[in-house]
N, C-alpha and C positions, 0 to 999 in steps of 0.2 A: 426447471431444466428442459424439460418439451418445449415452450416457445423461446428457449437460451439457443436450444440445438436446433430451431427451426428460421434461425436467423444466424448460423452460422457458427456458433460459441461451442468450443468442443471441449472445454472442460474449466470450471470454474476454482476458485481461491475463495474460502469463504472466514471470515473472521470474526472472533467473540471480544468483546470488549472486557467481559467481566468471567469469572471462573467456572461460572455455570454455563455463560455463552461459550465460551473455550470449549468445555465440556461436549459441548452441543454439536459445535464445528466438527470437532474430531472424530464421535459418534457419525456426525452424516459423512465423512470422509470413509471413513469405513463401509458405509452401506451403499456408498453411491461412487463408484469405479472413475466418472466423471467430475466427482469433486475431491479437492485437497483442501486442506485447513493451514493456520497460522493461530498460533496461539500465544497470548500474551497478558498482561493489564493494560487495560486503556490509562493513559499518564491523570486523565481526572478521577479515577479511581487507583491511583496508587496504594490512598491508603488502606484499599485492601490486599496489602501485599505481605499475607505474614509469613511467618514463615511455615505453615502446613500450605498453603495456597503459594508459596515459594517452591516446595517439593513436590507438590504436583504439576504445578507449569514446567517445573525442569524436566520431569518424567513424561509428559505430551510432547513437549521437545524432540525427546529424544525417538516419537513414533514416526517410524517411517511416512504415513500419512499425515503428518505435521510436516510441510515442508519451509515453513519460514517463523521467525517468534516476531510476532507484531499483532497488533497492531501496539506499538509503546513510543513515547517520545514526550513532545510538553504541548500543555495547551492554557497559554495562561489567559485564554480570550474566557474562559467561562469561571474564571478567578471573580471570585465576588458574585458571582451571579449563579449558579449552581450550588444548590446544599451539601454540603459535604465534598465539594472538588479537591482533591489534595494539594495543599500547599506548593508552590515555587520549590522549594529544598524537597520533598518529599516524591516532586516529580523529578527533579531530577538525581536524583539517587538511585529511584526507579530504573530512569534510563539507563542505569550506567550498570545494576544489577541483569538487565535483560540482555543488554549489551555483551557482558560480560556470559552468558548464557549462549547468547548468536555465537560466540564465537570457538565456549568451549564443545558444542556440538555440531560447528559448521554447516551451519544457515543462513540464510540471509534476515537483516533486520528489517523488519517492515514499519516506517516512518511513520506518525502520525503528529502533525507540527501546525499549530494553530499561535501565532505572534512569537512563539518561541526562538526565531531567528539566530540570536545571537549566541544565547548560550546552547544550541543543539548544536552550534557548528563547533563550537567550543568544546561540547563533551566528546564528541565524534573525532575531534581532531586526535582525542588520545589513544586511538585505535587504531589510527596509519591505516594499511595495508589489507589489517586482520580482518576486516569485517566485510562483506558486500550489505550494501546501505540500499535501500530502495526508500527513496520519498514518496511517499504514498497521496494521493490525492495533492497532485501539489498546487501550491495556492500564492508561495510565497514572491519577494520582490525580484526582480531582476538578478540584482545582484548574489542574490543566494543560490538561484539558479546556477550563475557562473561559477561562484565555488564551487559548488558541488561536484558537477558536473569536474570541473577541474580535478576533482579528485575523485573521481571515478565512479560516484554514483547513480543511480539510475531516476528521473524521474519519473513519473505514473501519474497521467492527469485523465479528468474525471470528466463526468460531465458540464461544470463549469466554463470547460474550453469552448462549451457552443453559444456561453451568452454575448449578450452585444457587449460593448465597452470593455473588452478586456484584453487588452492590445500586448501590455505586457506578458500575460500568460501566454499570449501566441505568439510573442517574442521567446522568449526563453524555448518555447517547443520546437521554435525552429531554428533556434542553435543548438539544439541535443545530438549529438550526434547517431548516425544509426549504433545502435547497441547500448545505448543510455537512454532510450524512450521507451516507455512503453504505454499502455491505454486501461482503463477500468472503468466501473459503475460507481463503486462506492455506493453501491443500493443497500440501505432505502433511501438515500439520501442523494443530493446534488445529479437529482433527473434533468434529463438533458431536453433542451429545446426539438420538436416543440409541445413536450407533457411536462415542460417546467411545473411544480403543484402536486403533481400525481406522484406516486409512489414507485422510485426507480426499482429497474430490477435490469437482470444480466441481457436478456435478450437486447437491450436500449444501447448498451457500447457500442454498434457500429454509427449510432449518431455521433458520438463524442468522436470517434475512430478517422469518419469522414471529413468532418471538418477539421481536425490536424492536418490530414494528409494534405486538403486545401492551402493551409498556414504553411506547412511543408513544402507544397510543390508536386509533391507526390502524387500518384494514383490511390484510388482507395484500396488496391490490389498490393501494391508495392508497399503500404500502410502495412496494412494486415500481416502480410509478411515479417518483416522484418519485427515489428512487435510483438507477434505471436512468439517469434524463433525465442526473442531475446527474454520473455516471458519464462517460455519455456526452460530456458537456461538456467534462467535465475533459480527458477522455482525446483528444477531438477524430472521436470514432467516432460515424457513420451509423449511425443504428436506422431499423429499418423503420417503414414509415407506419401501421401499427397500432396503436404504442406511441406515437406519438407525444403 
């Protein structure tokens, strides 16, 4: 968090994939005034989704420093290749039990969508209205982008926006419109040019952040901005009156 806030980041979202990581998150939300947590199953561990680890994600839900249930969605890319990755059907049931949690405790869902395209937009469609959806690290084609966004979700892209070859992702970000973008790390994962290899962490978003803004148009000031606010929104977190 020292070199987070020493590169600008004034308050981080941190997320556990598995019930013990959950745990962990919401612990250091507590302890730490500048971090919030999201609690959830990661969709390749669905099936540890019983029902005592059902009543406990609903009960972190419900903590004021739990401000989103995510990270959940499908990831059928590590189908076959991961030990123990929950089935197709088993992920998405999943989805639709956390889902159905985002929204009887008025949160936002925090996406986590690896090839799962078709049927995420499929299970989402039966929630109209009710939910604010955040695609989290987004990754997906063109066209998924435009749905989305058509229906009012936000995306959240990572550090992948700064590698070469990836025109479509800098297509989609530069059709979001402001209030449906926003920026992350996704640490420890998808570090951003140029520590691609090295082990991301929070301080490293204004690399991802800057080159949007590029893709954008925008300043890296006018960036910041507006994805901060919209950040903020979502998540239901005070910034300070500077930013404002």
């Amino acid at each position: 968090m020292t070199r987070a806030a020493g590169s600008g980041v004034e308050w981080v979202c941190t997320v556990g994939d598995g019930l013990d990581e959950a745990e962990k998150a919401l612990e250091a939300a507590h302890l730490h005034p500048d971090v919030v947590a999201a609690c959830a199953i990661h969709p390749t561990r669905a099936g540890e989704l019983t029902d005592s680890v059902r009543a406990r994600i609903e009960e972190m839900a419900e903590d004021p420093r739990c401000v989103a249930v995510g990270e959940t969605g499908l990831d059928y890319y590590w189908l076959g290749k991961l030990d123990e990755c929950a089935d197709k059907d088993t992920q998405r049931e999943a989805l639709r039990w956390h889902a159905d949690l985002a929204r009887r405790v008025n949160k936002p869902l925090m996406i986590h969508n690896r090839e799962g395209d078709e049927d995420l937009l499929a299970i989402l469609a039966d929630y109209g209205d009710d939910l604010t959806v955040m695609l989290h690290c987004f990754s997906s084609p063109l066209d998924v982008a435009e749905e989305a966004l058509s229906r009012g979700y936000i995306l959240s892209f990572a550090g992948n926006s700064t590698f070469k070859r990836n025109d479509e992702l800098h297509e989609a970000a530069r059709r979001a419109p402001v209030g449906q973008i926003t920026v992350e790390t996704d640490a420890p994962y998808m570090t951003p040019e140029p520590f691609r290899g090295a082990k991301n962490e929070s301080a490293y978003v204004g690399y991802a952040a800057r080159r949007l803004a590029e893709v954008r148009g925008e300043t890296s000031e006018e960036f910041a901005l507006h994805t901060g606010q919209t950040a903020a929104r979502i998540f239901g977190v005070e910034r300070s009156s500077s930013e404002d």
